[in-house]
C-alpha positions in Angstrom: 30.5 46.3 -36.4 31.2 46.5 -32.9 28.5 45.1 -29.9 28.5 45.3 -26.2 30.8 42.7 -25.4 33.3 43.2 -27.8 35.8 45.4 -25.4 35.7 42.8 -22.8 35.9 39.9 -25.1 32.6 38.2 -24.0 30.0 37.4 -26.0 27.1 39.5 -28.2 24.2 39.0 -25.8 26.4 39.7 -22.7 26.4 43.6 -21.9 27.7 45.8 -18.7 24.1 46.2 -17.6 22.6 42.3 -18.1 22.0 41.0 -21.6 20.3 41.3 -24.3 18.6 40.1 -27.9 21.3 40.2 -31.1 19.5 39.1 -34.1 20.3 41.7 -36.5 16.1 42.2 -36.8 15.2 42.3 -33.5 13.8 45.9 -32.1 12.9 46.3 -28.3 9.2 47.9 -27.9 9.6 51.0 -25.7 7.4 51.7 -22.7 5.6 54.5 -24.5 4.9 51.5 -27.6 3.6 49.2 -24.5 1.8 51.6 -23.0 -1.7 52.1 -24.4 -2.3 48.7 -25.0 -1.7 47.8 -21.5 -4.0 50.8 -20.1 -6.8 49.3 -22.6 -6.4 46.2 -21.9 -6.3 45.9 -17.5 -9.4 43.8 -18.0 -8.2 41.2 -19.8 -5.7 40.8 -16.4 -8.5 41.1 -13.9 -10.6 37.9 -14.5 -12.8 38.7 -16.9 -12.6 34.9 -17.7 -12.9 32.3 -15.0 -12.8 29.3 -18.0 -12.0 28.7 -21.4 -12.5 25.4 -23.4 -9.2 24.1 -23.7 -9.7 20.2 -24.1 -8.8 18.0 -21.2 -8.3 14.4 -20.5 -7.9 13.2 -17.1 -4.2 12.1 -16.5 -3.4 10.1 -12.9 0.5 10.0 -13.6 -0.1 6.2 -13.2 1.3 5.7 -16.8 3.9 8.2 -16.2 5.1 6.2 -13.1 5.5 3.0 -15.2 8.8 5.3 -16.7 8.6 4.9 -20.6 12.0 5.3 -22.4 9.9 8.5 -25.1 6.7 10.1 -23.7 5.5 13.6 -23.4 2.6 15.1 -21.4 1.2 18.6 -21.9 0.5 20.2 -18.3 -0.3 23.8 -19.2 1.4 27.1 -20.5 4.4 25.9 -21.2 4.9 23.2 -18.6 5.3 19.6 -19.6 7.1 16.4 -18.8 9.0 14.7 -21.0 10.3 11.3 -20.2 13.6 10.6 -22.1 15.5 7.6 -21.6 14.8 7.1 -18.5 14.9 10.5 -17.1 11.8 12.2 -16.1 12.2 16.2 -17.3 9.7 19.0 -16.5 9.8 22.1 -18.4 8.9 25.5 -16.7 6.8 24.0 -13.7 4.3 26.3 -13.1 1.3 25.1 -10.8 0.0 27.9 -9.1 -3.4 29.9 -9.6 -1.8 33.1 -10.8 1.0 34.0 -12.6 2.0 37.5 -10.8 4.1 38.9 -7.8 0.9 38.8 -6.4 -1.7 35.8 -4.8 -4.6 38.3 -5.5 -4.5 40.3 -8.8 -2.4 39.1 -12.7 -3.3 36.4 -15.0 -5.7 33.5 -13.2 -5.4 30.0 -14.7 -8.2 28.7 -16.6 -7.8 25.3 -16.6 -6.5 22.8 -13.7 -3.0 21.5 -14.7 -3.0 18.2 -16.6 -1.8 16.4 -14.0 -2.3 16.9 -10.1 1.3 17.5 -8.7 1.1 15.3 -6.3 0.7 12.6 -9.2 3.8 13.4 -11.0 6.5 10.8 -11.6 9.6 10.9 -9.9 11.2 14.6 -11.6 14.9 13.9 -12.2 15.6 17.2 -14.3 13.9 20.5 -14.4 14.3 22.6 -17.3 13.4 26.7 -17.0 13.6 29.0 -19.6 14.0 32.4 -17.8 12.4 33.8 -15.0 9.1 35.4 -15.9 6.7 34.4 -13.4 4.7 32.3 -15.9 7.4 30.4 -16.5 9.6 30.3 -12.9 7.1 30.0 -10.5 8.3 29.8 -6.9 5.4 27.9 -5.3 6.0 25.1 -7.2 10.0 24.9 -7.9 10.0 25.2 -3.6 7.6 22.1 -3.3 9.6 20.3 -6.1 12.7 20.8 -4.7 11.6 19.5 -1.4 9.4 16.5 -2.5 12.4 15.5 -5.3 15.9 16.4 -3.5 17.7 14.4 -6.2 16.1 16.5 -8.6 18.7 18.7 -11.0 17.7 22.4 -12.2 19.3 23.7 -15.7 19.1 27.6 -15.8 20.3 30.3 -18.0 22.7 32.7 -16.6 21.7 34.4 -13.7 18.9 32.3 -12.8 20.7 30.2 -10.1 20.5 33.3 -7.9 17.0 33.1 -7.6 16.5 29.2 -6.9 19.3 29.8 -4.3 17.2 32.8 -2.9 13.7 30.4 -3.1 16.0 27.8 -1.2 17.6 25.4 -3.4 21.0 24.3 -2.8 23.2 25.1 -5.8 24.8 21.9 -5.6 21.5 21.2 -7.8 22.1 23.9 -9.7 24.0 23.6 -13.5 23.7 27.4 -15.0 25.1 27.7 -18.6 25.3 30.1 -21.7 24.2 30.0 -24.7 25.8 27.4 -26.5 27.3 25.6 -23.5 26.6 22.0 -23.3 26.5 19.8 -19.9 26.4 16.2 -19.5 24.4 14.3 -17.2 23.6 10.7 -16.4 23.0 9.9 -19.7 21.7 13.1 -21.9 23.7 15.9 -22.8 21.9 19.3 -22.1 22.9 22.3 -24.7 21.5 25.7 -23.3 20.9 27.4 -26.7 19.5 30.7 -27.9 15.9 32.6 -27.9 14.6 36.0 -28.0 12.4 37.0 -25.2 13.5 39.0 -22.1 13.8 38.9 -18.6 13.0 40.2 -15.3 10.7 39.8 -12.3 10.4 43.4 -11.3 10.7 46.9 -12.0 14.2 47.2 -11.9 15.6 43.6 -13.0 14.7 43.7 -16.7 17.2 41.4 -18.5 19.5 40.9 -15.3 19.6 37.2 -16.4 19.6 35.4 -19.3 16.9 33.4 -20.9 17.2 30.6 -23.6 15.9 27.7 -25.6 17.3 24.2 -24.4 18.4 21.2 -26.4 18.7 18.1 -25.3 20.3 15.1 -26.7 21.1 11.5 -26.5 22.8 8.8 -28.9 19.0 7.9 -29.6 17.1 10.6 -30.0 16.9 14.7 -29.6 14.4 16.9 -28.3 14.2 20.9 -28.4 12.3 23.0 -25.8 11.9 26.6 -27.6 11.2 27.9 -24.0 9.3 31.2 -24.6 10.3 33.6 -27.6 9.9 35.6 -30.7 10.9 35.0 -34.1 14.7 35.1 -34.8 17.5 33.5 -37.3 18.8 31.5 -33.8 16.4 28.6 -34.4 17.6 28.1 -37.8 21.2 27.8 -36.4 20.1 25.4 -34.0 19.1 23.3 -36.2 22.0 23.3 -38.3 24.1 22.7 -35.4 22.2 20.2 -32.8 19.2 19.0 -35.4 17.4 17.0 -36.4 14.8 17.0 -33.1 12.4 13.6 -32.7 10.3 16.1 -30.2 10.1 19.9 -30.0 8.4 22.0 -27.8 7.2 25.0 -29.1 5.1 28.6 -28.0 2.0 29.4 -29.7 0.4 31.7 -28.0 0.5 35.4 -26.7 0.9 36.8 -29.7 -1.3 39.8 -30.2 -1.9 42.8 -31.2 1.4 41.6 -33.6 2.8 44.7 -33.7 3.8 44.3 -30.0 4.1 41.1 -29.7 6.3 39.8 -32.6 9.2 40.6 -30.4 9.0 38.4 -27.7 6.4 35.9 -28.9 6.2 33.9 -32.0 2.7 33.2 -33.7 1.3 29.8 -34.9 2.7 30.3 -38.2 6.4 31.1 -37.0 6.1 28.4 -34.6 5.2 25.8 -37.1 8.6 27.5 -39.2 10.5 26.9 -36.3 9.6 23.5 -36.0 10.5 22.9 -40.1 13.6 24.7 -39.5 15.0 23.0 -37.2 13.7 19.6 -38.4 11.4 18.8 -35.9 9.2 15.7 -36.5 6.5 15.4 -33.1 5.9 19.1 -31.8 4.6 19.7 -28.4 2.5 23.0 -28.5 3.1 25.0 -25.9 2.2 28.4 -24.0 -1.2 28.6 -24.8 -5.2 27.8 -23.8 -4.1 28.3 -19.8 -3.6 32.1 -19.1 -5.0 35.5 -20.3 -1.9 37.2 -21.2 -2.9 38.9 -24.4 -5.5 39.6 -27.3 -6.4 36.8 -29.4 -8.8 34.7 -28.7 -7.9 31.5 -26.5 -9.2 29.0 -29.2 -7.2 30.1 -32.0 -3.9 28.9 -31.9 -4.7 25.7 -32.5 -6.6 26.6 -35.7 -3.7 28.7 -37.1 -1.1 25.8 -35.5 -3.0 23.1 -37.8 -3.7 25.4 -41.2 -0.3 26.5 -41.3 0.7 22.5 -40.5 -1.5 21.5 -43.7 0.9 24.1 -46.0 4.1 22.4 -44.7 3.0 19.0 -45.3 2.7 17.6 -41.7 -0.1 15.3 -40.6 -1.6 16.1 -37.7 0.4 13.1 -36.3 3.3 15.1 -35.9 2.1 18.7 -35.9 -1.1 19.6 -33.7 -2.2 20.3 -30.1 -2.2 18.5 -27.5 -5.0 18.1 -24.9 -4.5 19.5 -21.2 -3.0 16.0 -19.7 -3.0 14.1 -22.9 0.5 11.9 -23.1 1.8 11.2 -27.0 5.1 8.6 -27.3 7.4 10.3 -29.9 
């Protein structure tokens, strides 16, 4: 069977127009499958919570600063920093008050960030997923940049653009593919499959690339799943780059399922994931920080922790983690 790449040799996901998912299950949802839910639903983008009860414990970064060799602190949504080896890595920095084109209308955050900013440790690497502005958010990768200029961004395809466009030098920049690998100081970085999407406007949808990152050291391996939906890519991950001491893995956004099974994996398929791919510490992620769909905010740590208990795990190595709370794995 032929795919999009195939007459100019590159690979499945690569296409004349951007790129796009290739799991042999994978169905897009149309604009007319989107659109009633997203005409009922305005409300839950327009503040009608100011809080939810996500648990917190106050974090100074003072611990952080000391540099452990293992450690990894939960921030919010899907923004985290892992300490590895002596390298301090932040995953999808996202800081700001809304996650929307606009300062004044999309969803608010809920919760202050586990950490202040200005407390963070010394940020050698920055990890980002794709460029959905809950994920890539400009505010924050401009005031990083600036207050870190050793700092190094890893980006899927198509990404560098935009840090070059929010001002970062692309001598900072290392984009890969799926299934490239690039070494630095003393990890080695593996850009790796997911299946989401793409796009910070109207007219951008899947202009660049998004993906799961691996990365790896003689010591130890950790994945970060980034943001996705259910697919056979994990399970080839971790045939190939597993078993992972730490992964980081989405948890939330997931309903009405019918939509949302695409793009965003449940508790359930997260805590799969995390078996498939031989995970042994899981950082939850994406969850208990913004209103971006219909379940309720509290759940996904009950579902995360029932579908645990079937698998065996102890919530030692599967459960989630409190805004600002740091776990050694």
């Amino acid at each position: 069977m032929s795919h999009p790449g195939a007459s100019t040799g590159k690979p499945a996901h690569h296409t004349p127009e951007g790129f796009r998912n290739t799991d042999p299950d994978f169905r897009a949802n149309t604009f007319w499958d989107m659109a009633p839910w997203l005409m009922s639903k305005t409300t839950k983008f327009f503040n009608e919570e100011t809080s939810v009860n996500t648990p917190f414990i106050e974090n100074d970064g003072s611990y952080l600063r000391t540099n452990p060799d293992y450690s990894a602190t939960w921030i919010g949504h899907t923004t985290a920093v892992v300490q590895f080896e002596g390298l301090t890595i932040l995953t999808d920095p996202v800081w700001s008050e809304r996650v929307s084109p606009f300062d004044w209308i999309g969803p608010k955050r809920l919760n202050k960030p586990g950490i202040d900013i200005k407390n963070l440790p010394e940020i050698h690497i920055t990890l980002l997923s794709h460029n959905h502005y809950d994920h890539f958010d400009y505010p924050t990768i401009q005031y990083l940049a600036k207050k870190y200029p050793k700092m190094v961004f890893f980006v899927p395809l198509g990404v560098a653009a935009w840090l070059k466009y929010y001002g970062v030098d692309s001598k900072r920049i290392i984009e890969l593919d799926w299934w490239n690998e690039f070494h630095h100081k003393n990890l080695s970085f593996v850009c790796t499959p997911a299946q989401h999407f793409s796009g910070r406007w109207v007219n951008d949808r899947n202009a660049t690339l998004w993906c799961s990152w691996v990365v790896k050291s003689s010591k130890k391996r950790m994945l970060f799943a980034g943001d996705t939906g259910y697919c056979s890519h994990f399970k080839a991950i971790g045939e190939k780059l597993g078993p992972f001491d730490l992964t980081l893995i989405p948890i939330g956004a997931y309903e009405p399922r019918r939509l949302m099974h695409p793009m965003h994996i449940s508790p359930e398929e997260a805590v799969k994931i995390h078996s498939e791919t031989g995970g042994k510490m899981m950082l939850p992620t994406h969850w208990g920080t913004f209103r971006q769909t219909d379940e309720p905010m509290d759940e996904p740590p009950v579902l995360l922790r029932k579908e645990a208990q079937k698998y065996g795990y102890s919530e030692e190595n599967v459960r989630t983690f409190a805004l600002g709370e740091t776990r050694i794995w």
